[in-house]
LUMDRENPA-865296 format. One record per residue (C-alpha): x, y, z; residue number from 1; residue in one letter. Coordinates in Angstrom, 1 decimal. Layout:
BEGIN
{{X; Y; Z}; NUM; "A"}
...
END
This chain:
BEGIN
{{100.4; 146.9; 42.7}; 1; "X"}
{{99.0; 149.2; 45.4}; 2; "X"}
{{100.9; 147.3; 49.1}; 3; "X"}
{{100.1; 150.4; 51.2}; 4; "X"}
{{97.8; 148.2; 53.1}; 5; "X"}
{{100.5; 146.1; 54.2}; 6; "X"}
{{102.5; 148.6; 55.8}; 7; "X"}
{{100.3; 149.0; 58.3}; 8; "X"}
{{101.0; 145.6; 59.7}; 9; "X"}
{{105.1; 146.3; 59.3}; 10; "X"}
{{107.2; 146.6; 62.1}; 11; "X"}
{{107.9; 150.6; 62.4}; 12; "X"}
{{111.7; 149.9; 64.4}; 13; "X"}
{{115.1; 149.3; 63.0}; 14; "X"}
{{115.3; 146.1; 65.6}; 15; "X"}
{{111.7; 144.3; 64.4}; 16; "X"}
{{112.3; 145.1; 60.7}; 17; "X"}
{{115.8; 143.4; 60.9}; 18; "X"}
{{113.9; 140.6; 63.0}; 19; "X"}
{{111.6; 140.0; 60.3}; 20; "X"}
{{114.1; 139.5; 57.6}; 21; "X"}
{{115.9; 137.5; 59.5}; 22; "X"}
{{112.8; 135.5; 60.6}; 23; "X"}
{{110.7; 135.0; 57.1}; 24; "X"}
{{113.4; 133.0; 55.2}; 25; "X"}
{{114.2; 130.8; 57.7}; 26; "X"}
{{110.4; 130.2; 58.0}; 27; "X"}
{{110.3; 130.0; 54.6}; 28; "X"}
{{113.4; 127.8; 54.2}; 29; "X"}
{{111.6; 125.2; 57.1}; 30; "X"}
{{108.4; 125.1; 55.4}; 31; "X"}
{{109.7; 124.3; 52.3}; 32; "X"}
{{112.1; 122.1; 53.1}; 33; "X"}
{{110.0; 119.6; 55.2}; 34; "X"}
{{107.2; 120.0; 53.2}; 35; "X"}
{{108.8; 118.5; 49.6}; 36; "X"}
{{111.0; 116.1; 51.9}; 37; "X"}
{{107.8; 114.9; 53.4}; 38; "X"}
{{106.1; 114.4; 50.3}; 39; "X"}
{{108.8; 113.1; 48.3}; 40; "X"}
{{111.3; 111.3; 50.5}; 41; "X"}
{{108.7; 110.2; 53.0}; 42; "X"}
{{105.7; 109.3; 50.9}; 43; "X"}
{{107.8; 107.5; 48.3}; 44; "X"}
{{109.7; 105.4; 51.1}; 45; "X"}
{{106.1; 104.7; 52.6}; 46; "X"}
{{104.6; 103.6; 49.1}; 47; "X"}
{{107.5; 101.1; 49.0}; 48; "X"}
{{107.9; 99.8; 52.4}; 49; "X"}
{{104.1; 98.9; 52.5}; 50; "X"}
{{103.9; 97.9; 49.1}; 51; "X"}
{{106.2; 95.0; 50.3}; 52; "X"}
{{104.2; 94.6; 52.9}; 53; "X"}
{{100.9; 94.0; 50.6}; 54; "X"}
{{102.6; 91.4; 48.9}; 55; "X"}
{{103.5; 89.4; 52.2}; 56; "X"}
{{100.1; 89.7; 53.0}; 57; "X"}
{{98.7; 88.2; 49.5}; 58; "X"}
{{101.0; 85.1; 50.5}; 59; "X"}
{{99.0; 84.5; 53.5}; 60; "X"}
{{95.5; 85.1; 52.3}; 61; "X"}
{{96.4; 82.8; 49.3}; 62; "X"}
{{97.5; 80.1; 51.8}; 63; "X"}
{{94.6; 80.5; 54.1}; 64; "X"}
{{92.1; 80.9; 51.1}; 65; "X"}
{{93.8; 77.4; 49.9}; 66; "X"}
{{92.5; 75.5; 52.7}; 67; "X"}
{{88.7; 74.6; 53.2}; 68; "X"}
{{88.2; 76.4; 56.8}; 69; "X"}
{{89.7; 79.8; 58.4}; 70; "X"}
{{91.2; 78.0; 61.6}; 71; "X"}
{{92.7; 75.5; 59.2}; 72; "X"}
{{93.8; 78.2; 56.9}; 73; "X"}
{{95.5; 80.0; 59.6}; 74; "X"}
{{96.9; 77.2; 61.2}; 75; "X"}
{{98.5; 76.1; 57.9}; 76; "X"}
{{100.2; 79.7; 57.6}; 77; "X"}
{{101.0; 80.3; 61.5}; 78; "X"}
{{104.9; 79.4; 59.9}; 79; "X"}
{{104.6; 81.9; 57.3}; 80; "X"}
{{103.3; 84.2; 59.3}; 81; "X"}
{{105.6; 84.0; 62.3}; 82; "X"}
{{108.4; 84.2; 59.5}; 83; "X"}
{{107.1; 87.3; 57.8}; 84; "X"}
{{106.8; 89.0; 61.1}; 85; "X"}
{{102.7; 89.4; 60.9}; 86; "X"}
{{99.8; 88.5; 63.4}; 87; "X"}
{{96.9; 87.1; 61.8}; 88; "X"}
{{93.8; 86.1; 63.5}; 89; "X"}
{{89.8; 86.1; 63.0}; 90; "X"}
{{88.6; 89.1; 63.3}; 91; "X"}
{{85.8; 89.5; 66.0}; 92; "X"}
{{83.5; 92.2; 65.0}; 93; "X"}
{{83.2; 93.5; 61.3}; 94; "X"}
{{84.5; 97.0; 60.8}; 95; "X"}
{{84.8; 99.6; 58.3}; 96; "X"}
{{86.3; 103.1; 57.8}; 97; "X"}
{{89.8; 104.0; 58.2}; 98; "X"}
{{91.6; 105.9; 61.2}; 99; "X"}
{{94.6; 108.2; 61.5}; 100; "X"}
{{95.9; 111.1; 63.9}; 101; "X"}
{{95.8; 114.4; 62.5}; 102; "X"}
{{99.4; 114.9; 62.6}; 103; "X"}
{{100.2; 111.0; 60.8}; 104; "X"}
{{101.8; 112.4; 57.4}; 105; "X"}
{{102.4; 109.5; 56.0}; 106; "X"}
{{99.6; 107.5; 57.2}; 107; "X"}
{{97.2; 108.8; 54.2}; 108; "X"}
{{99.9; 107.1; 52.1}; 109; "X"}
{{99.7; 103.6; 54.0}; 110; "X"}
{{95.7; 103.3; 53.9}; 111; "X"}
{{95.9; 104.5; 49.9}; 112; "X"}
{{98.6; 101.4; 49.5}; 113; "X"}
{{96.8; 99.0; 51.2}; 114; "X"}
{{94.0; 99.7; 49.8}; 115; "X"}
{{95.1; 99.4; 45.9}; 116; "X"}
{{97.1; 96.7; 46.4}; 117; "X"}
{{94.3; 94.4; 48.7}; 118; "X"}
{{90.9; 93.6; 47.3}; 119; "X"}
{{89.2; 93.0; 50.4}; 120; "X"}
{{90.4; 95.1; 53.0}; 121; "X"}
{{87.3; 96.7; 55.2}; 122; "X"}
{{89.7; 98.9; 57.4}; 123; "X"}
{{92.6; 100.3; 58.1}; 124; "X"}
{{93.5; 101.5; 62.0}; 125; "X"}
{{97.0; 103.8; 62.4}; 126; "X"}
{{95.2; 105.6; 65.8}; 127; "X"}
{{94.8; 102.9; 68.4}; 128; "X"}
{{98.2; 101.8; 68.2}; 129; "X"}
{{100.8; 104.2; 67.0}; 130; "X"}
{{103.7; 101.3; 66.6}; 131; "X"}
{{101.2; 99.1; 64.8}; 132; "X"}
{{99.6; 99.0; 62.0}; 133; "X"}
{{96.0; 96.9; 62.1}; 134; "X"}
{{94.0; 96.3; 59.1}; 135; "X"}
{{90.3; 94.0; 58.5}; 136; "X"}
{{90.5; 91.9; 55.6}; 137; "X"}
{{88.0; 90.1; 53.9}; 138; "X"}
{{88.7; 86.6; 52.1}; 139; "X"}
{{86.9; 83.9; 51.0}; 140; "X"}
{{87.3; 81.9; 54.2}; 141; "X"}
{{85.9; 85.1; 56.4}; 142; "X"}
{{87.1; 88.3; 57.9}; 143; "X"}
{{90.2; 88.4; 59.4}; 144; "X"}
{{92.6; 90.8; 61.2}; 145; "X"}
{{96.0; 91.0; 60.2}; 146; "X"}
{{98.8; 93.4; 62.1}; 147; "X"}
{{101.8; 94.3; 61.9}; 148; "X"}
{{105.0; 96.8; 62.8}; 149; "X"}
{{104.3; 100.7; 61.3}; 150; "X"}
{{107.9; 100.6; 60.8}; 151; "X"}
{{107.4; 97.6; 58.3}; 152; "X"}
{{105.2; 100.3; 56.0}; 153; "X"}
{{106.8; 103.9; 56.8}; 154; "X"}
{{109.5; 105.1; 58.1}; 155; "X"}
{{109.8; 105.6; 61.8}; 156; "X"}
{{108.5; 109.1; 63.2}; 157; "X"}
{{108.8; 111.8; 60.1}; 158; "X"}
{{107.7; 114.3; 62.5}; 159; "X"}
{{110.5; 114.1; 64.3}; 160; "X"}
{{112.6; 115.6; 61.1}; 161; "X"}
{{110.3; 118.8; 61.6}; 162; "X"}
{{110.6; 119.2; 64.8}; 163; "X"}
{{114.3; 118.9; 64.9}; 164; "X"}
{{114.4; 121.4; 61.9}; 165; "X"}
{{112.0; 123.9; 64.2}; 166; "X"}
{{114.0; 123.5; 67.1}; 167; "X"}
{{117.5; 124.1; 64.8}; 168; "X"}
{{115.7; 127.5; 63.5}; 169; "X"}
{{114.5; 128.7; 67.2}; 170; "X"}
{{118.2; 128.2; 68.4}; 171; "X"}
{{119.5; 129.5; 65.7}; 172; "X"}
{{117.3; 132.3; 65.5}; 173; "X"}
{{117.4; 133.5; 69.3}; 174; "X"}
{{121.3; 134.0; 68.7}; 175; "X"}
{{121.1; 135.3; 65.9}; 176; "X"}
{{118.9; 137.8; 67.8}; 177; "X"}
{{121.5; 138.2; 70.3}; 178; "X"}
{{123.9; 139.4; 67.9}; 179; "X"}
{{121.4; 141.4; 66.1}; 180; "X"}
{{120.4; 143.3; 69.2}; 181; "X"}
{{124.3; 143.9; 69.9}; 182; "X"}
{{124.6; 145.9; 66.1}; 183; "X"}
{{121.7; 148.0; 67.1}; 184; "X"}
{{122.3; 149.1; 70.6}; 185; "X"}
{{125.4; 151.6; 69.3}; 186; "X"}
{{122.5; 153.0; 66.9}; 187; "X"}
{{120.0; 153.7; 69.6}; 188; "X"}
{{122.6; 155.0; 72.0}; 189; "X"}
{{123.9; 157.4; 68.5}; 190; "X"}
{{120.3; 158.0; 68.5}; 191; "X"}
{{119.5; 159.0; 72.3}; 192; "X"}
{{122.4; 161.1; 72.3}; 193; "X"}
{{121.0; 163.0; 69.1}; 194; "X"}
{{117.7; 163.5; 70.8}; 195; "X"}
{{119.2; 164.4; 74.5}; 196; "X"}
{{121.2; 167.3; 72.1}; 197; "X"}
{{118.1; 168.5; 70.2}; 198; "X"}
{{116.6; 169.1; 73.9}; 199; "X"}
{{119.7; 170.6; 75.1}; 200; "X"}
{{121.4; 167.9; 77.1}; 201; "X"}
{{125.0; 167.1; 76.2}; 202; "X"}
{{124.8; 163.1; 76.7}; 203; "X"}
{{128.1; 161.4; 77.3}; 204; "X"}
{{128.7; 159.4; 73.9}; 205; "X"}
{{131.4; 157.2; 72.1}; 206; "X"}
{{131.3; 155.4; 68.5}; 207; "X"}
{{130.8; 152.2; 68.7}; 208; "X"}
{{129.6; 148.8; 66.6}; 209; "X"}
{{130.1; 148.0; 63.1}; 210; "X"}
{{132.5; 150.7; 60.8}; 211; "X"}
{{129.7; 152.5; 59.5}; 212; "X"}
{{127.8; 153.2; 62.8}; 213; "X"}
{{130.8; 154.4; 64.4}; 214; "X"}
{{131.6; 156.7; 61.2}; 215; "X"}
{{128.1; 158.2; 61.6}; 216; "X"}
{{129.1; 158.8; 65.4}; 217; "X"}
{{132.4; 160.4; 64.5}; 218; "X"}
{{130.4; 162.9; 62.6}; 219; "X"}
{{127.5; 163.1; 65.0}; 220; "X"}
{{130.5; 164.7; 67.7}; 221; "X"}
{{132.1; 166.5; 65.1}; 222; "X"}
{{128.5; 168.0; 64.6}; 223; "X"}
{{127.8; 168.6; 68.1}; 224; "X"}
{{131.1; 170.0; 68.5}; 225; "X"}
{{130.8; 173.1; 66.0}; 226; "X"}
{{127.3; 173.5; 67.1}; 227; "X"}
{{128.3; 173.7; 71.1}; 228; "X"}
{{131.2; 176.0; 70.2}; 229; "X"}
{{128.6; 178.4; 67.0}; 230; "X"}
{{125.9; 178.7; 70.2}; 231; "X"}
{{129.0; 180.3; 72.8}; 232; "X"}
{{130.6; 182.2; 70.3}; 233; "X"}
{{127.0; 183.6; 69.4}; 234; "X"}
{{126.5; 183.7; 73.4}; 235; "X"}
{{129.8; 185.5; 74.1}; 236; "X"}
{{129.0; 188.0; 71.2}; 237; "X"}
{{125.3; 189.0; 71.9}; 238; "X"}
{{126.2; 189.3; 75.9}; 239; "X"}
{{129.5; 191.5; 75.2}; 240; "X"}
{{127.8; 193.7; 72.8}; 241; "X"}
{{124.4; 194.1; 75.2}; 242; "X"}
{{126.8; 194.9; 78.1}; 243; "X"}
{{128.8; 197.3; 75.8}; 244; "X"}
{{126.4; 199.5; 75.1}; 245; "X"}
{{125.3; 199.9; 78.7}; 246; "X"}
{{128.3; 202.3; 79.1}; 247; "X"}
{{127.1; 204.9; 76.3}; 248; "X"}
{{123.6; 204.7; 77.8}; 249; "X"}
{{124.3; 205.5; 81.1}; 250; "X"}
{{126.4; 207.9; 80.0}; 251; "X"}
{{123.2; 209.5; 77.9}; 252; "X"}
{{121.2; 209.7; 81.0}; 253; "X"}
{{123.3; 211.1; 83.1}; 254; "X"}
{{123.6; 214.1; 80.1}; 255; "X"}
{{120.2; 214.0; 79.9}; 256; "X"}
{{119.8; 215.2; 83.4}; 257; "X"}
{{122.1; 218.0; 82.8}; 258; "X"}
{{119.6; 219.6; 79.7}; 259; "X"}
{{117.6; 222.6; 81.2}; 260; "X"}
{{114.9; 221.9; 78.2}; 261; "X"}
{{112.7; 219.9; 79.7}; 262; "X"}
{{110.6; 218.8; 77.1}; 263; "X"}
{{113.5; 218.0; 74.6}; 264; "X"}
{{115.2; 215.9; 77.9}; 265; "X"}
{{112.0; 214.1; 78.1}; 266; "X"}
{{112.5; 212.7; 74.3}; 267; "X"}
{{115.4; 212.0; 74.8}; 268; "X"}
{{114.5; 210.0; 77.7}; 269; "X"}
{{111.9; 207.8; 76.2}; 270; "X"}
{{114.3; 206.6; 73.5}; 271; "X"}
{{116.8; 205.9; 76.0}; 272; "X"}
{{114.3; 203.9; 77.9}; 273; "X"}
{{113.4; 202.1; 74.6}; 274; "X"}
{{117.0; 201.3; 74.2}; 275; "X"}
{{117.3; 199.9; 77.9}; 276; "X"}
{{114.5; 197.4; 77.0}; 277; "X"}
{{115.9; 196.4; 73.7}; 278; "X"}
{{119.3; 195.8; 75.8}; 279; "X"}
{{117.4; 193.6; 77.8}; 280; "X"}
{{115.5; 191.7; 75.8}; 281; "X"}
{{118.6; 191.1; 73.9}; 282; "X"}
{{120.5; 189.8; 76.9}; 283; "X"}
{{117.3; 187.7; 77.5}; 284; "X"}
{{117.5; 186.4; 74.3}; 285; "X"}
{{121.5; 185.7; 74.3}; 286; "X"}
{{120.8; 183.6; 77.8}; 287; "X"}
{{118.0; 181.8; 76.2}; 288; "X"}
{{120.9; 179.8; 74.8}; 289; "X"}
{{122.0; 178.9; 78.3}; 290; "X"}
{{119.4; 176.7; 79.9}; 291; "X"}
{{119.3; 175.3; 83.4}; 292; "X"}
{{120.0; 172.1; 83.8}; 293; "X"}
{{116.8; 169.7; 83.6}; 294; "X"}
{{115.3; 168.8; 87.4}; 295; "X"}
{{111.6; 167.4; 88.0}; 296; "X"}
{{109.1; 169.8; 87.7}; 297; "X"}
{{105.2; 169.8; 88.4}; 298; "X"}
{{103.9; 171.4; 85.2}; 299; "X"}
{{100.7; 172.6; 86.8}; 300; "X"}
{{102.1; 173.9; 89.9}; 301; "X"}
{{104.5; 175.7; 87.5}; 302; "X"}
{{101.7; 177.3; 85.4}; 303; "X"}
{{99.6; 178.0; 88.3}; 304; "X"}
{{103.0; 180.0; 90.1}; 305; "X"}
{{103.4; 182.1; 86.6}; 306; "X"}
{{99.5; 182.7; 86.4}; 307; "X"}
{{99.5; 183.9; 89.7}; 308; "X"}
{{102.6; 186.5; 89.2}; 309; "X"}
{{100.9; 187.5; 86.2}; 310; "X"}
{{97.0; 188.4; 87.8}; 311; "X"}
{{99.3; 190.3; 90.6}; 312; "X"}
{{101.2; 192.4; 88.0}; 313; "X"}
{{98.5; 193.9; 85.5}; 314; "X"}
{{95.3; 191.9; 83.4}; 315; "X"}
{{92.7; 189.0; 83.9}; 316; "X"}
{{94.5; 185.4; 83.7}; 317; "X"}
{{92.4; 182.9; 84.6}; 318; "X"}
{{94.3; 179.2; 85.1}; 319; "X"}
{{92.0; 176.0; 84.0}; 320; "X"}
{{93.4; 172.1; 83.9}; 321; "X"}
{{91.0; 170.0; 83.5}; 322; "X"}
{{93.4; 166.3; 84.9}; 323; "X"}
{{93.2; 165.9; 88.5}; 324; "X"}
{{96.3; 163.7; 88.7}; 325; "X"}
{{99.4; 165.5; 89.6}; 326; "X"}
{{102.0; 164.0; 87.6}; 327; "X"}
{{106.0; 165.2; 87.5}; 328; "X"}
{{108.2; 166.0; 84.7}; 329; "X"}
{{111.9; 166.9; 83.7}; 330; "X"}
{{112.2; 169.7; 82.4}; 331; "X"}
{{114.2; 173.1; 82.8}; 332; "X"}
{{112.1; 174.9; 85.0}; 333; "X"}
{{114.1; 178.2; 84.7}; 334; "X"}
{{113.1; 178.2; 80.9}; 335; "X"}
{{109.9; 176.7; 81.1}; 336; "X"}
{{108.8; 179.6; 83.5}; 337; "X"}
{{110.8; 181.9; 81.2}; 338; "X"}
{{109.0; 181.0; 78.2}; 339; "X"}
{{105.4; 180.2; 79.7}; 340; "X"}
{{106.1; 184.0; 81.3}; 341; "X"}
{{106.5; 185.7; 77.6}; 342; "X"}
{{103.5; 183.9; 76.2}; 343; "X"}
{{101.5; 185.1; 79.0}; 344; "X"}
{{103.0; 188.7; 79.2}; 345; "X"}
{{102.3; 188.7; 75.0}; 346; "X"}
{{98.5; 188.2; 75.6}; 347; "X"}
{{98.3; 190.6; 78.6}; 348; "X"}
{{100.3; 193.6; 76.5}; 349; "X"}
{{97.4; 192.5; 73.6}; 350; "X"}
{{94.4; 191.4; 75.0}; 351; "X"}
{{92.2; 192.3; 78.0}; 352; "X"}
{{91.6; 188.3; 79.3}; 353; "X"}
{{94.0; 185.6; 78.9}; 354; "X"}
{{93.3; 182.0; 79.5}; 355; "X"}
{{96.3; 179.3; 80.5}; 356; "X"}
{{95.6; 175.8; 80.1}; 357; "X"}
{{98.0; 172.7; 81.0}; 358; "X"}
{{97.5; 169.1; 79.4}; 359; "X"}
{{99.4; 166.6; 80.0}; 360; "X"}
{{100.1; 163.4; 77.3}; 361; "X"}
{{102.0; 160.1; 77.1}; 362; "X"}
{{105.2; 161.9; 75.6}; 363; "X"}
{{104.0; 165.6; 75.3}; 364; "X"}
{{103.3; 168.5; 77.9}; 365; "X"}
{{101.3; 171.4; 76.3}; 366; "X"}
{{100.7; 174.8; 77.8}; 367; "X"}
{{98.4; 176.8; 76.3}; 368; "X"}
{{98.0; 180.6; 76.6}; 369; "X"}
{{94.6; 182.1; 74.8}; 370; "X"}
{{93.0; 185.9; 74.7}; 371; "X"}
{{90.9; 187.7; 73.5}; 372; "X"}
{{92.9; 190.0; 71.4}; 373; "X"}
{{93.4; 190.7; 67.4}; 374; "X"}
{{95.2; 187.6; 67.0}; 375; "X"}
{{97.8; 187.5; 64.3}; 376; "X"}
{{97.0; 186.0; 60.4}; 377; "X"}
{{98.1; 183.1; 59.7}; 378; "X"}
{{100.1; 183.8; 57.0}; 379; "X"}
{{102.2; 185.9; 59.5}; 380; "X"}
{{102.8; 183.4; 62.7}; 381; "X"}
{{105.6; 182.0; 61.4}; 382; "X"}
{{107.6; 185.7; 60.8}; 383; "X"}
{{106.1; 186.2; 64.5}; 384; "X"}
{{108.3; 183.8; 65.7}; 385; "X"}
{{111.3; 185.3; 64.6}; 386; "X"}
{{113.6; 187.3; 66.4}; 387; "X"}
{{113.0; 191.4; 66.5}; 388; "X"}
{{109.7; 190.6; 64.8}; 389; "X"}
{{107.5; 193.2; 64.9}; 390; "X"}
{{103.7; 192.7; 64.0}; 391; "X"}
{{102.1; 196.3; 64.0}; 392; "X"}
{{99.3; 195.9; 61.5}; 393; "X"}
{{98.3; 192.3; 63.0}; 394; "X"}
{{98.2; 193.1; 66.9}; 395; "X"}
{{97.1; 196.8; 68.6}; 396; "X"}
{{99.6; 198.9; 69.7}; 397; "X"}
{{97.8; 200.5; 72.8}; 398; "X"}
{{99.4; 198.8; 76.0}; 399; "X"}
{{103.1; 198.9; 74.5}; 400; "X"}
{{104.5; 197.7; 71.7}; 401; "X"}
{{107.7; 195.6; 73.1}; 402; "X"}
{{110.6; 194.7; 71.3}; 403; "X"}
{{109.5; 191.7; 69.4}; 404; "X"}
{{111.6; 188.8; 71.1}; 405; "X"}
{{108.9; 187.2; 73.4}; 406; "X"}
{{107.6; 184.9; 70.7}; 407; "X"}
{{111.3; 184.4; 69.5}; 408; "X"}
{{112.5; 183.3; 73.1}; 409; "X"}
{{109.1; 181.0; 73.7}; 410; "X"}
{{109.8; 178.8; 70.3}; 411; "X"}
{{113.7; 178.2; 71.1}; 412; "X"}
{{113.4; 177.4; 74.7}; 413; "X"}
{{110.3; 174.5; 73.3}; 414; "X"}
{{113.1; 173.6; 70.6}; 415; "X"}
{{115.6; 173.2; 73.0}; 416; "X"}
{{113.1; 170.7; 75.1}; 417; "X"}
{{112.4; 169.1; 71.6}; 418; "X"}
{{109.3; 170.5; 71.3}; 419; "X"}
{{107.6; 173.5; 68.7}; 420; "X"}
{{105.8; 176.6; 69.6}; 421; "X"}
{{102.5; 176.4; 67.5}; 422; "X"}
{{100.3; 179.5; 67.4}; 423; "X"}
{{96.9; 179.2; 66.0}; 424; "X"}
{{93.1; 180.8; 66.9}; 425; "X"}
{{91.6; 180.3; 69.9}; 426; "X"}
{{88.1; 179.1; 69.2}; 427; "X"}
{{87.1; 180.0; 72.9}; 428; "X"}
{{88.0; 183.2; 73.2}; 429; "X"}
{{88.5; 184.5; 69.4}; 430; "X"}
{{92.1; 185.8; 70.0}; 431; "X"}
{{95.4; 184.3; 69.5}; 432; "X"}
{{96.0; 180.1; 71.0}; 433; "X"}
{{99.9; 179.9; 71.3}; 434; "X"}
{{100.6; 176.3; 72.7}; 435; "X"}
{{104.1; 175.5; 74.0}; 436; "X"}
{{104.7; 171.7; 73.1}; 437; "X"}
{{107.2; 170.1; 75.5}; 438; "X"}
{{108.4; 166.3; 75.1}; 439; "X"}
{{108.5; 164.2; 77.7}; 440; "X"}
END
């Protein structure tokens, strides 16, 4: 049986699925229950009650349908009457039909009685009076009206059962709510600290609630714990080896000025230089692991500031966002800038025009960076995205090659805001679309 359909309709959170367990059976458990008490407790003890009823009727028709006129027929059983508890008098217009409220369970069951058990009754009324009952009988001396208690034919207010059963679930539900609510709220606080520590926030956090959430907290900190001391040992490393090899190289240049060949010096020089920019890239990379700390930022102003320092250096960015709202963010503006920065210094080194876009969403911001360049294949953006990456048959190599850590730097700092770095083709401009995906 195919119930994909029905997921739709599911609750998607931990809290409303645990609600609706909890809330079905004791729906179910209410319905039920009131519905076979009703019709078996309540209907049987309505069927008897009037059927008694019936019969102390038939004793006062027979006594009025013994004497030759109605008046004296009811004056000969006003006793009988007055004993059995029952008004009886000539009825003053003829009607027919039965009434009941909607909500009268058991009133169907006190027409249907009366009904069998008389010959001539005309009409049954439960509605005008709800504490009597009043029914139009026909006998041989004329119509009369006969009424009587509705607590002599059913039992007094079943719907009081139901709504004392409803009100029992409400109560009983809304605490158990309360508790419910209580064992969740260590799981979303185990969950916002997981999310503040995929952005790169280090959220104060203790286990809490029932043994098993707090064993999966445990292990969360033991987790974040080997991860927060992996990223400065990896920090530590890639700085003190960068800073390392500055020595050598400066000692290289300072040989290289010494060398009367000129031409062999000048060589020499150029690798040098390559190695300075690898050096820094690589110290770039290495503090990409050491974000700023998150502040509220203005993510249009921010790309307009980086677009601008771009157009001044060297190429054609153009800046387009299309909201007119100015809306503020937090996010690391230090790494934001750094990243947006690469993406945009990538499509200047490759392309002659570049194109930076900002669009703002309920929990995303997207930068987008487009050109006109070669683009890269799609089977090779996601090796682009590595570090030391290197695409040389998939991008031209005029304006500079670069060390191949832009794109590298640009997807961990959008990793580190939980976001991804998606490169695609840009259908504007026919070169490469690299959007930076930030969440909110």
């Amino acid at each position: 049986m195919n119930l994909d359909w029905l997921k739709r309709y599911m609750p998607r959170g931990l809290f409303g699925r645990a609600a609706l367990i909890l809330i079905v059976p004791i729906a179910v458990l209410v319905f039920m229950v009131s519905l076979i008490f009703i019709q078996r407790h309540f209907e049987d003890v309505t069927r008897q009650l009037t059927h008694g009823v019936v019969l102390e009727m038939r004793e006062v028709i027979e006594q009025i349908e013994a004497e030759p006129s109605l008046s004296a027929g009811l004056a000969a059983s006003l006793s009988l009457t007055q004993t059995l508890a029952i008004s009886v008098q000539p009825a003053a217009t003829p009607r027919s039909g039965d009434s009941r409220a909607f909500f009268d369970l058991s009133g169907r069951e006190v027409i249907d009685t009366l009904r069998d058990g008389l010959e001539g009754v005309r009409a049954v009324d439960l509605r005008s009076s709800s504490r009597r009952v009043r029914v139009q009988v026909a006998t041989e001396r004329g119509l009369i009206d006969v009424s009587f208690r509705r607590q002599r034919a059913s039992a007094s207010n079943p719907h009081q059962f139901i709504v004392l059963m409803a009100a029992i679930g409400v109560v009983m539900t809304g605490i158990a709510f309360v508790y419910l609510r209580n064992q969740l709220r260590p799981i979303t606080r185990l969950a916002d600290a997981s999310e503040a520590f995929g952005k790169g926030r280090v959220v104060h956090y203790k286990p809490s609630g029932a043994l098993e959430v707090r064993a999966a907290g445990r292990a969360f900190l033991d987790m974040r714990g080997r991860i927060l001391r992996q990223i400065e040992q990896r920090t530590l490393m890639l700085s003190g080896v960068s800073h390392d090899l500055r020595t050598p190289l400066t000692r290289m240049k300072l040989t290289l000025e010494m060398l009367s060949d000129e031409a062999e010096a000048e060589d020499l020089r150029r690798d040098v230089l390559e190695m300075e920019q690898l050096i820094d890239a690589f110290l770039e990379f290495a503090r990409s692991d050491q974000l700023d700390d998150p502040e509220p930022v203005e993510p249009v102003a921010l790309a307009q500031e980086v677009v601008e320092k771009a157009a001044r250096l060297d190429g054609d960015v153009t800046f387009w966002h299309a909201q007119e709202e100015v809306e503020t963010v937090i996010l690391r503006r230090a790494a934001v800038e750094r990243a947006l920065g690469n993406l945009v210094g990538n499509a200047q080194r490759y392309a002659e025009r570049a194109l930076v876009s900002v669009e703002l969403r309920e929990r995303q911001v997207i930068f987008c960076v487009e050109d006109d360049g070669p683009g890269i294949p799609e089977d090779l953006r996601e090796e682009a995205m590595k570090p030391f990456s290197r695409l040389d048959p998939a991008r031209n190599q005029d304006r500079g090659s670069g060390v191949g850590l832009g794109l590298a730097i640009a997807h961990d700092i959008a990793r580190r805001h939980g976001g991804s770095l998606r490169l695609g083709e840009s259908q504007e401009m026919g070169g490469l679309k690299a959007e930076l995906v930030l969440a909110r």
